[in-house]
N, CA, C and O of each residue as an XYZ file, in Angstrom:
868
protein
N    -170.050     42.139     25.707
C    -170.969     42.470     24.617
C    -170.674     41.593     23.404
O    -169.518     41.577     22.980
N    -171.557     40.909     22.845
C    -171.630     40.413     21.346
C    -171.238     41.148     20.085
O    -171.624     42.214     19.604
N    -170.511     40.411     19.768
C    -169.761     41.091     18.619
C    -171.095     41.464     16.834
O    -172.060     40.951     16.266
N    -170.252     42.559     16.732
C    -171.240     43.344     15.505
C    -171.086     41.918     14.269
O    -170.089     41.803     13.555
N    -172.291     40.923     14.226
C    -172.419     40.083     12.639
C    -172.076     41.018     11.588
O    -172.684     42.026     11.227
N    -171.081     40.552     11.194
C    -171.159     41.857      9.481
C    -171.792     41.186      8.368
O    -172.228     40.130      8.826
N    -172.018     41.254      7.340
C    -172.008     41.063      5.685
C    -171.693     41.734      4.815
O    -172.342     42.671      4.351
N    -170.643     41.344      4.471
C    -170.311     42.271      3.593
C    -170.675     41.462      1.824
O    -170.644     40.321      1.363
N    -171.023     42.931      1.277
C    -171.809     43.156     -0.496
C    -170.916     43.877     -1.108
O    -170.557     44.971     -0.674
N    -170.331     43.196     -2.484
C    -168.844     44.292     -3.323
C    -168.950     43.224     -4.226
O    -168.821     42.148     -3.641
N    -169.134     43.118     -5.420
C    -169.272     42.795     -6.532
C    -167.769     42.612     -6.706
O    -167.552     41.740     -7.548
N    -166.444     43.241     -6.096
C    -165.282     43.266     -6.266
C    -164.522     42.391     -5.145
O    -164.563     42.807     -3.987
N    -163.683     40.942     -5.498
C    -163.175     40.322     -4.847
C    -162.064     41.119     -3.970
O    -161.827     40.867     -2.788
N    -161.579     41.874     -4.551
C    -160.453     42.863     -3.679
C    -161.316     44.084     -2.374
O    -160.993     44.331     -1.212
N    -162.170     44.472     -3.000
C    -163.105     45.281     -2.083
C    -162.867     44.177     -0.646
O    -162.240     44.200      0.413
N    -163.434     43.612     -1.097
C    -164.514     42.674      0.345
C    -162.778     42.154      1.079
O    -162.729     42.266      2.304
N    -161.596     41.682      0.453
C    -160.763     41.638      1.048
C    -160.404     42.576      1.790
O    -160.645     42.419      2.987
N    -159.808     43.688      1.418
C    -159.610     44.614      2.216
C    -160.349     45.172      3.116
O    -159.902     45.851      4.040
N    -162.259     44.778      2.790
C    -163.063     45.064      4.165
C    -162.722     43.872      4.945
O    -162.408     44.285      6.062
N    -162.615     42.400      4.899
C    -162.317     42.176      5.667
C    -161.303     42.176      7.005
O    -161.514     41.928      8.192
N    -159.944     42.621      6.158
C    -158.601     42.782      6.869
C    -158.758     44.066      7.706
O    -158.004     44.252      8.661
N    -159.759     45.000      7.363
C    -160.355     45.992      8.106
C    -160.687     46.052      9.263
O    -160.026     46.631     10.125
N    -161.799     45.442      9.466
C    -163.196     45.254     10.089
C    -162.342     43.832     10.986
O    -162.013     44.076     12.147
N    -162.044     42.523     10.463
C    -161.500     41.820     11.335
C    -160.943     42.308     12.420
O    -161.133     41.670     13.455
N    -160.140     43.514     12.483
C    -159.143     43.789     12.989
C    -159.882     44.276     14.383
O    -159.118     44.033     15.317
N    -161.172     44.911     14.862
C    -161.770     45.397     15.237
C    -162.460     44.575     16.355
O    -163.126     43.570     16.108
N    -162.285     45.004     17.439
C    -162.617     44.047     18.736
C    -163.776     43.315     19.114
O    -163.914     42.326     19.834
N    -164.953     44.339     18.177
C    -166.267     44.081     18.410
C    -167.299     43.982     17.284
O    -168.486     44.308     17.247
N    -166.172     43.222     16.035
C    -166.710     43.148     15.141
C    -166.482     41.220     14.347
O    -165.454     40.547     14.273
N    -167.266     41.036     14.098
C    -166.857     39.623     12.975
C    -167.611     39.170     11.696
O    -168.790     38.874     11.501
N    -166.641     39.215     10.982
C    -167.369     38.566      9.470
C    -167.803     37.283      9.277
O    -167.014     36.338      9.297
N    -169.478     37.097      9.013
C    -169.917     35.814      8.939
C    -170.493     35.409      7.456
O    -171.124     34.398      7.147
N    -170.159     36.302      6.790
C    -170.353     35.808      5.575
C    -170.244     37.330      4.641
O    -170.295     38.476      5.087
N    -170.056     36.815      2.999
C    -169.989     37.663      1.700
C    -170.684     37.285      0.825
O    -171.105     36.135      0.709
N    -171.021     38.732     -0.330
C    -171.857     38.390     -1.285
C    -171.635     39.288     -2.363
O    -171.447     40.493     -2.194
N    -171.654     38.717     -3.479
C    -171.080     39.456     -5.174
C    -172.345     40.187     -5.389
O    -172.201     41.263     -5.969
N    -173.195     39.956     -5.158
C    -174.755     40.246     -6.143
C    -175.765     40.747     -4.978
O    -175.495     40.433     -3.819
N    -177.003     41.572     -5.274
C    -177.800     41.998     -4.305
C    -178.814     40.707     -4.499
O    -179.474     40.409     -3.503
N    -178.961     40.068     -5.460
C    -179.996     38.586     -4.784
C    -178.951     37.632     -4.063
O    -179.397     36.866     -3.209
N    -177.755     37.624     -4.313
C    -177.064     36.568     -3.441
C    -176.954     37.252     -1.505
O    -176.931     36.576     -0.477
N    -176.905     38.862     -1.670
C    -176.865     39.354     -0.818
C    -178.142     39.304      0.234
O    -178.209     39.734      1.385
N    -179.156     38.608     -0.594
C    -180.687     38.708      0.022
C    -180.804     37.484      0.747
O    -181.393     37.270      1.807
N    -180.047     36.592     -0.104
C    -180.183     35.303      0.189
C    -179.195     34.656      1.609
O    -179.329     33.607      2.239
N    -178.189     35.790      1.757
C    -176.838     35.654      2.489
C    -177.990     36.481      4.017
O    -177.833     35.909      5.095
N    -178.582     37.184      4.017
C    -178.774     37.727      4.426
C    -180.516     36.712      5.691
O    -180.749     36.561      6.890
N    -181.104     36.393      4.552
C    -181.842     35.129      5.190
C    -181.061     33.842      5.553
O    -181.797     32.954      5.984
N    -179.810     33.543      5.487
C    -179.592     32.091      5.937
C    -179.135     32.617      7.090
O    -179.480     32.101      8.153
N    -177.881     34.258      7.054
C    -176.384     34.185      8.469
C    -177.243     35.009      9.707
O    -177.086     34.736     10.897
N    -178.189     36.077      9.201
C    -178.912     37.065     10.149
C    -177.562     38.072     10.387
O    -177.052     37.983     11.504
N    -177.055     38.851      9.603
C    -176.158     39.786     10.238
C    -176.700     40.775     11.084
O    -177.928     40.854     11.072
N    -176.055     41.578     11.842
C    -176.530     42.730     12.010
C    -176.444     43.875     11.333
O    -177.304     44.734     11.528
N    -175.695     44.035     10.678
C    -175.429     44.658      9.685
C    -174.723     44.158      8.547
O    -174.060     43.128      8.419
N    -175.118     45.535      7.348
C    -174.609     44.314      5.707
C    -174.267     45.744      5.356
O    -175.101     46.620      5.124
N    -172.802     45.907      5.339
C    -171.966     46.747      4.474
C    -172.284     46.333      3.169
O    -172.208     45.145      2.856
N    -172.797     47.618      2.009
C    -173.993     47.505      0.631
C    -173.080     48.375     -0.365
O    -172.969     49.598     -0.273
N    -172.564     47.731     -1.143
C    -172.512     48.401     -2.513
C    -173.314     48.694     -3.423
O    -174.136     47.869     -3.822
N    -173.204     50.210     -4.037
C    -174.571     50.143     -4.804
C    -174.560     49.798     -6.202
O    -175.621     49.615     -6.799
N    -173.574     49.708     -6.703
C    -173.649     48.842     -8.313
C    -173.050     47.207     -7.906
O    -171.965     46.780     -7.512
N    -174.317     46.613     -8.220
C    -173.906     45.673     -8.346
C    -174.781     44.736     -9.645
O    -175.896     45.032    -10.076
N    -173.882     43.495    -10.121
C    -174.235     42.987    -11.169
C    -175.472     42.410    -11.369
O    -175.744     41.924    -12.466
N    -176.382     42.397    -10.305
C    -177.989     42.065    -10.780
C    -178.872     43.167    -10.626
O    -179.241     43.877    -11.561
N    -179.214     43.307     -9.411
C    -180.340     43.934     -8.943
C    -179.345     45.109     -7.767
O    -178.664     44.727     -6.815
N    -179.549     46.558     -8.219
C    -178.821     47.326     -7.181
C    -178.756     46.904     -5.769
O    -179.429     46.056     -5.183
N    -177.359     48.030     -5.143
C    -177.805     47.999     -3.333
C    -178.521     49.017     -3.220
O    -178.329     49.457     -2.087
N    -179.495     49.858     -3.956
C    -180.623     50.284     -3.637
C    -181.819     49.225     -3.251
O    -182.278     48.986     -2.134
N    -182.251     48.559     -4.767
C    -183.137     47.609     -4.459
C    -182.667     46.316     -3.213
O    -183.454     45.777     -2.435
N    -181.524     46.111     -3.298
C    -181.594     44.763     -2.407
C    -181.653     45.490     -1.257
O    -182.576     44.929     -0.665
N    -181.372     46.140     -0.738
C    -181.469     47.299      0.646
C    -182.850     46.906      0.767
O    -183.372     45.938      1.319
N    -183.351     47.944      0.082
C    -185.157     48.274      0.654
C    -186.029     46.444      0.280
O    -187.242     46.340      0.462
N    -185.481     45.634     -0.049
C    -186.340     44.222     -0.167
C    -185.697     43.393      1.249
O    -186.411     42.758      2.026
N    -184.077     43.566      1.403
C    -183.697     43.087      3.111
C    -184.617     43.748      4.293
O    -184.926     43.146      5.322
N    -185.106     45.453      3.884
C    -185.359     46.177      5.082
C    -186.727     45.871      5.283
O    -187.068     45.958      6.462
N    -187.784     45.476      4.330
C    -188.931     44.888      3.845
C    -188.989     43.667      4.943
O    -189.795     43.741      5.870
N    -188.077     42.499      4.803
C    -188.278     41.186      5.287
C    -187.552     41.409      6.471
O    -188.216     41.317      7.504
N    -186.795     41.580      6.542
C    -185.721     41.728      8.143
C    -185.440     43.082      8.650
O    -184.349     43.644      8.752
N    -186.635     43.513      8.953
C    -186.469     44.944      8.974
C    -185.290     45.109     10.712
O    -184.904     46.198     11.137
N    -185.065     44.154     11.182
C    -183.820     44.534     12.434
C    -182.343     44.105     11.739
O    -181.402     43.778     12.463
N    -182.240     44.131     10.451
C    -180.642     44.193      9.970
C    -180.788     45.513      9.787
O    -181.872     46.042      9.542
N    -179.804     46.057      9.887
C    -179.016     47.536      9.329
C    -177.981     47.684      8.641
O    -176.867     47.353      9.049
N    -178.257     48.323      7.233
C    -177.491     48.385      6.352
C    -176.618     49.542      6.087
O    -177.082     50.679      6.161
N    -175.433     49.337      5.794
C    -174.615     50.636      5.765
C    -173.904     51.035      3.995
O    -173.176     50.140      3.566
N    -174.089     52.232      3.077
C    -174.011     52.078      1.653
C    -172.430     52.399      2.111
O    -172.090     53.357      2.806
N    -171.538     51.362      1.551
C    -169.952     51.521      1.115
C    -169.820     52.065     -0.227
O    -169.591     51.007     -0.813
N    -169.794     53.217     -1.403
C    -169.982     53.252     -2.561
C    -169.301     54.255     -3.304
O    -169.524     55.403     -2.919
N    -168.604     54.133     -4.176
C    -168.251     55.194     -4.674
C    -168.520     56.607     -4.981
O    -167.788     57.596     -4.985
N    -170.095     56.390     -5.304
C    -170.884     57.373     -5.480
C    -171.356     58.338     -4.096
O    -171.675     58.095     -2.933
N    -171.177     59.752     -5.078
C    -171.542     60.645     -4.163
C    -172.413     61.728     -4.166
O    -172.314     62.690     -3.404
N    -173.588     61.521     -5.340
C    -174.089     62.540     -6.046
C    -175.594     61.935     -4.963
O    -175.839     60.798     -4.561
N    -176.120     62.829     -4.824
C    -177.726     63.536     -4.256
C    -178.445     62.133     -4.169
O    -178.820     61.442     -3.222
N    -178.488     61.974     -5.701
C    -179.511     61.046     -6.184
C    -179.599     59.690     -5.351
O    -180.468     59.292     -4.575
N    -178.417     59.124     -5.774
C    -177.894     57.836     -4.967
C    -178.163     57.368     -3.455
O    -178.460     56.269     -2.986
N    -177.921     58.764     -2.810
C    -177.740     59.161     -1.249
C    -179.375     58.807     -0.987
O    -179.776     57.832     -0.353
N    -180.211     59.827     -1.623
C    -181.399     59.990     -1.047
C    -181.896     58.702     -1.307
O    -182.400     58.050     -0.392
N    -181.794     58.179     -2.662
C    -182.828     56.659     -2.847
C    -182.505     55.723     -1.554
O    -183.452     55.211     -0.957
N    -180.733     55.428     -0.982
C    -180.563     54.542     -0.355
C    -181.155     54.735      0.785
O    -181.846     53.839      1.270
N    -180.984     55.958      1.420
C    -181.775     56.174      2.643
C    -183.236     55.664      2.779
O    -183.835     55.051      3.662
N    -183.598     56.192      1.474
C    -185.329     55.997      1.378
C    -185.708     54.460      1.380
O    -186.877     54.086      1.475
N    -184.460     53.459      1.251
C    -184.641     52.159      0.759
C    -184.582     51.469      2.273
O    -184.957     50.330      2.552
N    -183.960     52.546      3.261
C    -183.760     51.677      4.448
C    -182.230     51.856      5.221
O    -181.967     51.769      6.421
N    -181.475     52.095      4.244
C    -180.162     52.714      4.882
C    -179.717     53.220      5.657
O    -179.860     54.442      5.665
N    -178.694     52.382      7.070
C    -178.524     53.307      8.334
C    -177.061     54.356      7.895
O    -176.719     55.473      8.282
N    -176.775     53.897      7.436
C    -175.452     54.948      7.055
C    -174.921     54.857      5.406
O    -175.148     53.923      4.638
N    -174.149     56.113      5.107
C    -173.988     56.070      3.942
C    -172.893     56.826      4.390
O    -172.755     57.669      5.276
N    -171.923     56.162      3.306
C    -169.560     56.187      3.165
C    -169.423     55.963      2.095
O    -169.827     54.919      1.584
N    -168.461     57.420      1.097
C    -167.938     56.843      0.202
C    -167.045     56.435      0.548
O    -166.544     56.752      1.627
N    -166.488     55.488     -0.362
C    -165.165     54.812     -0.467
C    -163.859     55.283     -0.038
O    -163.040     54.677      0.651
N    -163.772     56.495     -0.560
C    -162.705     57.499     -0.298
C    -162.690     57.827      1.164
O    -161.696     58.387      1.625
N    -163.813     57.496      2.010
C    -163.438     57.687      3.248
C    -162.402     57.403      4.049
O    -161.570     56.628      3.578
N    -162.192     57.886      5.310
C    -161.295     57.285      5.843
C    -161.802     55.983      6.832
O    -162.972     56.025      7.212
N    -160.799     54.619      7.335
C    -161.575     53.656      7.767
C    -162.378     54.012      8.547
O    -163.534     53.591      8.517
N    -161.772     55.203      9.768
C    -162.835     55.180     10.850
C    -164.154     55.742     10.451
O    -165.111     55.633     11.218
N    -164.237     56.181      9.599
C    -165.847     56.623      9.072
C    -166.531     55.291      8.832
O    -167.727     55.164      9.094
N    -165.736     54.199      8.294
C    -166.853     53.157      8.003
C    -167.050     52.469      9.389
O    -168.109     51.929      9.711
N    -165.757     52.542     10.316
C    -166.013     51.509     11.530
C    -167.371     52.190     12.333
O    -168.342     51.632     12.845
N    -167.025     53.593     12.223
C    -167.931     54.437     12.901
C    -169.164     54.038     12.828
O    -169.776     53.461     13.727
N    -169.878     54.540     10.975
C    -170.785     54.221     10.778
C    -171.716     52.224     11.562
O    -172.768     51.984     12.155
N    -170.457     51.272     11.033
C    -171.348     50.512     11.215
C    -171.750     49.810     12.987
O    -172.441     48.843     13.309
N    -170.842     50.956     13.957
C    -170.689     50.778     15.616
C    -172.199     51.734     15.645
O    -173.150     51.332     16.316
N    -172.260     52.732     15.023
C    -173.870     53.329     15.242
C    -174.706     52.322     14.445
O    -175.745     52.130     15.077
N    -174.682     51.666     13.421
C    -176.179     51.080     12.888
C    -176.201     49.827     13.563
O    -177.244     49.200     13.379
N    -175.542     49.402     14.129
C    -175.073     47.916     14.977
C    -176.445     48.370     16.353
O    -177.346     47.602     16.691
N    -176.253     49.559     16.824
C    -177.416     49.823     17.895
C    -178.608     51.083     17.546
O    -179.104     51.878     18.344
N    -178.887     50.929     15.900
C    -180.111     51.652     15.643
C    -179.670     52.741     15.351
O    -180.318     52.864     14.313
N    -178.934     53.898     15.425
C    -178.237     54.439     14.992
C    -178.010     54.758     13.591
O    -177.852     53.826     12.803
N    -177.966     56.231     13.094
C    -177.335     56.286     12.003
C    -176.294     57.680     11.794
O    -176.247     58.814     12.271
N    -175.579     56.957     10.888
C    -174.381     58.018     10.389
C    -174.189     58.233      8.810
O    -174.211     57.366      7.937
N    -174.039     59.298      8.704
C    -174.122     59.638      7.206
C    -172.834     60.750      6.797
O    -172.987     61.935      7.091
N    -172.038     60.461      6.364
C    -170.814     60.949      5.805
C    -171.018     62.814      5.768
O    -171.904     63.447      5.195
N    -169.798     63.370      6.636
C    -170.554     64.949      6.705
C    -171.047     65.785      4.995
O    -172.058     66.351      4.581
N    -170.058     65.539      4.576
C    -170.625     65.907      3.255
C    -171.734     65.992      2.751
O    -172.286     67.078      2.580
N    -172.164     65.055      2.481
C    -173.765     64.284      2.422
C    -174.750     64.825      3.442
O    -175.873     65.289      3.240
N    -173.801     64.599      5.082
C    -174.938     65.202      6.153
C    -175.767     66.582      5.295
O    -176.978     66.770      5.178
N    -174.624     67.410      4.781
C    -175.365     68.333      4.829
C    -176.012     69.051      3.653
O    -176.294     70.243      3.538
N    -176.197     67.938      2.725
C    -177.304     68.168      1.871
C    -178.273     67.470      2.270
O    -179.271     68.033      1.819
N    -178.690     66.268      3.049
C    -179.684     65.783      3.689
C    -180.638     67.019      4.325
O    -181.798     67.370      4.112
N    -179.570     67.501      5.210
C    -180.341     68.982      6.378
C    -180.568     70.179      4.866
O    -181.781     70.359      4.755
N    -180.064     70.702      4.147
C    -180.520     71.608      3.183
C    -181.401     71.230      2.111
O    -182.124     72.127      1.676
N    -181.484     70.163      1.629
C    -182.762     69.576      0.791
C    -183.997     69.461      2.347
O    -185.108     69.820      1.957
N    -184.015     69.189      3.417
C    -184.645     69.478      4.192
C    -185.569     70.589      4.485
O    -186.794     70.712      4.498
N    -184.335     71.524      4.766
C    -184.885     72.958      5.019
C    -185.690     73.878      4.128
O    -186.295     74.893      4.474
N    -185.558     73.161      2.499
C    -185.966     74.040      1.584
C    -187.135     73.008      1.417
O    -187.619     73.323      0.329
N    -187.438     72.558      1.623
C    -189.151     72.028      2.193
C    -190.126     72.847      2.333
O    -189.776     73.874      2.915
N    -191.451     72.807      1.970
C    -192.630     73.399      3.134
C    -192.456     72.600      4.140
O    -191.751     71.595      4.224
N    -193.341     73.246      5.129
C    -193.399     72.560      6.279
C    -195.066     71.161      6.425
O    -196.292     71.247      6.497
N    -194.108     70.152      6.400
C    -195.640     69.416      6.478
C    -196.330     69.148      7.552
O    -195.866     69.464      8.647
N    -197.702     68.447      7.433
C    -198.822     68.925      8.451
C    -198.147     68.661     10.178
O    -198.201     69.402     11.159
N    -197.422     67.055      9.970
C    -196.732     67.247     11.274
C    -195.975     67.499     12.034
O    -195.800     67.029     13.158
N    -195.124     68.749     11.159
C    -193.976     69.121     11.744
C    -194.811     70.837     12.143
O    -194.214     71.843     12.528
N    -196.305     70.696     11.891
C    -196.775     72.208     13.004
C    -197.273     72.212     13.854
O    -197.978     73.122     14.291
N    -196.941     70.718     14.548
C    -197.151     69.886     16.101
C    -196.816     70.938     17.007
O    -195.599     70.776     17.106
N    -197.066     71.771     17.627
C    -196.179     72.951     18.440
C    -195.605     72.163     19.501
O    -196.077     71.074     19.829
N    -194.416     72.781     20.139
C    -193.870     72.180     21.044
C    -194.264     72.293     22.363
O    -193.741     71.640     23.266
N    -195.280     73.192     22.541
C    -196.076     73.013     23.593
C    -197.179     71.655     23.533
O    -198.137     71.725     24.302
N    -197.089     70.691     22.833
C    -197.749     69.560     23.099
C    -196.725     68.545     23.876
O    -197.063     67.573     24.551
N    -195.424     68.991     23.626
C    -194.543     67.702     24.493
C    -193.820     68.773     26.173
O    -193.443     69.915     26.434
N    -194.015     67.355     26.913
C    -193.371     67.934     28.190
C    -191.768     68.679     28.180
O    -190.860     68.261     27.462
N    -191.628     69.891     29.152
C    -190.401     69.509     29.293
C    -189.641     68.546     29.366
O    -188.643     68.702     28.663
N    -189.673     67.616     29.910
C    -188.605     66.497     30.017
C    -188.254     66.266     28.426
O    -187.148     66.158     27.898
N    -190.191     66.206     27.558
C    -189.586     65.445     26.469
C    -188.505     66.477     24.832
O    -187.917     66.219     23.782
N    -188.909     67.720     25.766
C    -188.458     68.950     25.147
C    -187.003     68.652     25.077
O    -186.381     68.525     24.022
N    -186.380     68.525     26.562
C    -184.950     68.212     26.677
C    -184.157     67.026     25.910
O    -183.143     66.942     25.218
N    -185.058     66.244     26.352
C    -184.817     64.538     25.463
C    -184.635     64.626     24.092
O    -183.887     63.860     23.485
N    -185.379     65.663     23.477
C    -185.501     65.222     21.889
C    -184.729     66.311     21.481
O    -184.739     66.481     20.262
N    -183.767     67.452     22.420
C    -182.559     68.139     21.905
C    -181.537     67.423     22.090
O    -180.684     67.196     21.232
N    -181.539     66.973     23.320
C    -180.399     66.404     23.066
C    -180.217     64.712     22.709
O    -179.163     64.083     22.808
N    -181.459     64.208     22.297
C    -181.237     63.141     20.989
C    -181.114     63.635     19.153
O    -180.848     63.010     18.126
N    -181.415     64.861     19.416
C    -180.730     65.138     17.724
C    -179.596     65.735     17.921
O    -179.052     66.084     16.873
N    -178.906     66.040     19.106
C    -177.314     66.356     19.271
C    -176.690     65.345     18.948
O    -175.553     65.586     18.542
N    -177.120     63.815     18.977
C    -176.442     62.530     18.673
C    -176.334     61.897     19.913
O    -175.930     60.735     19.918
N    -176.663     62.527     21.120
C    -176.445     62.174     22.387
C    -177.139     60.675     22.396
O    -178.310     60.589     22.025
N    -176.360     59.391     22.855
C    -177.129     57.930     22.834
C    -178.151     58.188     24.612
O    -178.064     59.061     25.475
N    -178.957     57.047     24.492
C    -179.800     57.025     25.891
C    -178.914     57.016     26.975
O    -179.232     57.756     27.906
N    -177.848     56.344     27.097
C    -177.403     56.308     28.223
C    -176.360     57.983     28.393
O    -176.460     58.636     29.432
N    -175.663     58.340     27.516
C    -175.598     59.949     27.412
C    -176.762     60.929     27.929
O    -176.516     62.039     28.400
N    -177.989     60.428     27.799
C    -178.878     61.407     27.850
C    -179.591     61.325     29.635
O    -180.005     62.189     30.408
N    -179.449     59.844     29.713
C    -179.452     59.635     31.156
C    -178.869     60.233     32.145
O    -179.463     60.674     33.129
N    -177.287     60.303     31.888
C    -176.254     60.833     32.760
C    -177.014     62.039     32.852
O    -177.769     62.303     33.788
N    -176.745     62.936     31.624
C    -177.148     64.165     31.714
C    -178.447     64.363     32.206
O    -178.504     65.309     32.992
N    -179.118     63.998     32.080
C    -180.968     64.376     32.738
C    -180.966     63.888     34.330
O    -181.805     64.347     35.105
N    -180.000     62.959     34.749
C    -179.988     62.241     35.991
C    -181.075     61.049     36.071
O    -181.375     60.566     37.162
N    -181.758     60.512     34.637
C    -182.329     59.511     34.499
C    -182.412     58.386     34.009
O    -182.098     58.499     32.824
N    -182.661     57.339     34.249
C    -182.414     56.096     33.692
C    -182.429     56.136     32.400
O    -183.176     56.970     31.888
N    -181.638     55.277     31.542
C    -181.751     55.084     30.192
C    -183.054     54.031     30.021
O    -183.304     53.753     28.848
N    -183.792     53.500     30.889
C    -185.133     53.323     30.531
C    -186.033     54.221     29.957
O    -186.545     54.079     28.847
N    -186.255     55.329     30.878
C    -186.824     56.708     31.540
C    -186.542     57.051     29.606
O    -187.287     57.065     28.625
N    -185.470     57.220     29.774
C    -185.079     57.971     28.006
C    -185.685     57.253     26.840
O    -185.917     57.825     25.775
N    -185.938     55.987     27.064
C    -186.136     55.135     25.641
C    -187.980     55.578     26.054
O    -188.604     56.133     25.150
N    -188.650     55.325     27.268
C    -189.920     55.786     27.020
C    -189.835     57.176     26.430
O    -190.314     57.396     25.318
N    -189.208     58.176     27.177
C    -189.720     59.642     26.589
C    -189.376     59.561     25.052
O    -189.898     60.473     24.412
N    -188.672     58.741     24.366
C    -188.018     58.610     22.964
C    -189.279     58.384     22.200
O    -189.745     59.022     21.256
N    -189.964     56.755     23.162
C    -190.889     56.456     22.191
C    -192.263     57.030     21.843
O    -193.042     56.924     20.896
N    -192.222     57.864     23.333
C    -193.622     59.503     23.315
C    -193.497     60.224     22.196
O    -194.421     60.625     21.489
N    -192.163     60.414     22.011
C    -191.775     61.959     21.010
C    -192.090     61.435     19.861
O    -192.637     62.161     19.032
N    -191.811     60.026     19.545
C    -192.286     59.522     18.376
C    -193.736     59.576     17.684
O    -194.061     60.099     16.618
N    -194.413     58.958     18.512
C    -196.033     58.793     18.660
C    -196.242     60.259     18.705
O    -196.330     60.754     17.582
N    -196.328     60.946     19.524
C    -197.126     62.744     19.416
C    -196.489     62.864     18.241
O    -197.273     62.381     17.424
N    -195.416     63.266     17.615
C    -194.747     63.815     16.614
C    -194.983     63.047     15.358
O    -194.911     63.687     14.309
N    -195.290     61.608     15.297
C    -195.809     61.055     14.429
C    -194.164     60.743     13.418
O    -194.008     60.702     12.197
N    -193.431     60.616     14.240
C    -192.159     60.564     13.655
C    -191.218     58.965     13.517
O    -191.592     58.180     14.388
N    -190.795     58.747     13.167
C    -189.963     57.020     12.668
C    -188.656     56.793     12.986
O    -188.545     55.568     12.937
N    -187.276     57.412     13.375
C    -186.199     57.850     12.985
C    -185.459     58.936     14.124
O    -186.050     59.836     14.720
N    -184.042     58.590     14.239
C    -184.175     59.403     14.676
C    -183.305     60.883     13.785
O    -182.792     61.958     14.093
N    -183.582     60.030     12.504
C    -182.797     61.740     11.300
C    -183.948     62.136     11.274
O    -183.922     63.352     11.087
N    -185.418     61.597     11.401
C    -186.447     62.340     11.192
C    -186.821     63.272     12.543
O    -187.551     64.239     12.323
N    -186.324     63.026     14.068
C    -186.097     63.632     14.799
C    -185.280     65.071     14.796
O    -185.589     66.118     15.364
N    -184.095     64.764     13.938
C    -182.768     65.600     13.760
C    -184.032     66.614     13.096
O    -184.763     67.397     13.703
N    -183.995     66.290     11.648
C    -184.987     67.295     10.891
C    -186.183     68.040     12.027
O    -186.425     69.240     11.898
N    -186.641     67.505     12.742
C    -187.876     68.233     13.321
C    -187.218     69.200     14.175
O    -187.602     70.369     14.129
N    -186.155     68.817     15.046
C    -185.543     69.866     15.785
C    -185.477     71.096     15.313
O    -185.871     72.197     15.697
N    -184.648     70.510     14.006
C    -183.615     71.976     13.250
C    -185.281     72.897     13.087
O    -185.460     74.047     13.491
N    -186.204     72.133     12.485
C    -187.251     73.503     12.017
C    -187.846     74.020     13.191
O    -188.512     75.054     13.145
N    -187.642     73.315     14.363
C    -188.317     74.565     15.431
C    -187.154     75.089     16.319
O    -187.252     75.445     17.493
N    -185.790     75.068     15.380
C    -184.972     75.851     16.194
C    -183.940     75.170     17.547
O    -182.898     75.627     18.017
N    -184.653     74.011     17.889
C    -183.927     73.250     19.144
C    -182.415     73.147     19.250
O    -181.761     73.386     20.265
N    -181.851     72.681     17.831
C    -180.397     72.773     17.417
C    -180.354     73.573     16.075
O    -181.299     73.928     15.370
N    -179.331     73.719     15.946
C    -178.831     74.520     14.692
C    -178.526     73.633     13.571
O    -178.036     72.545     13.877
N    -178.750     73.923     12.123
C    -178.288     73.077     10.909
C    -176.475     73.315     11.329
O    -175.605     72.806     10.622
């Protein structure tokens, strides 16, 4: 397997060191380039093609909010992961909304960031539990909108099973074993549940479950 392109974004020369001595270390990972600023990060980002760009969100021009959602705009197959100090609501929700496959504060421990960026490396996202679970409770205290009163009698069993246990976190080939079907078989029923459900994501999957009960918050 091809190793995870990183980029790493830290306005702080010591940051990005220590991500590198990190992340180097890591079998299936390599650093192909760095960036101080979210326009240098835009620009780093059109010459190397990472697969992912570890994102700080203060940075000295233009946030890793904005440079996020203008990378996810033009290269919408990089995946970005927020590295940031910050841990308040606000921050969380804009980055997501900007395009963000995962979000780590700082204070984490490493394997939360390796974690995060081994899920956004294959579409995937991870979001720090903390955080998880104001994502799912700013959720729940929602109305319900028009397409989440899709009843679940519009999708097959199969795709009933598929889309519990893809908001369990279960990957396609997990879901294969378990169903006894190809991880082809899974990525079609994935991309059904999408289309009927009118859904993008698969946190927007997670969310649809929890309100008809499939898994638990």
């Amino acid at each position: 397997m091809a190793d995870i392109k990183l980029l790493l974004v830290d306005d702080h020369q010591v940051v990005r060191t220590g991500l590198r001595m990190l992340l180097e270390g890591q079998p299936d990972m390599k650093i192909i380039g760095e960036a101080e600023s979210g326009l240098q990060a835009l620009e780093k980002a059109r010459e190397l093609s990472p697969d992912v760009i570890v994102m700080d969100i203060t940075l000295p021009d233009i946030s890793g909010i904005e440079a996020t959602k203008r990378i996810k705009e033009i290269f919408p197959d990089i995946s970005v992961v927020a590295l940031t100090i910050h841990e308040d609501e606000q921050y969380f929700f804009e980055m997501l909304q900007a395009g963000a496959s995962g979000y780590v504060p700082k204070r984490a421990a490493p394997e939360d960031l390796i974690t995060s960026i081994r899920a956004a490396s294959v579409g995937e996202i991870y979001i720090y539990p903390s955080l998880a679970k104001a994502l799912v409770a700013d959720y729940l205290s929602r109305p319900l909108q028009e397409n989440e009163n899709v009843s679940l009698d519009g999708l097959t069993t199969r795709e009933q099973e598929v889309l519990g246990l893809l908001a369990e976190g279960l990957s396609n080939d997990e879901i294969g074993e378990a169903l006894q079907i190809s991880k082809h078989t899974v990525a079609r029923h994935r991309e059904n549940l999408m289309r009927k459900l009118e859904l993008h994501s698969r946190s927007e999957l997670v969310k649809y479950a929890i309100r008809k009960g499939l898994i638990s918050a």
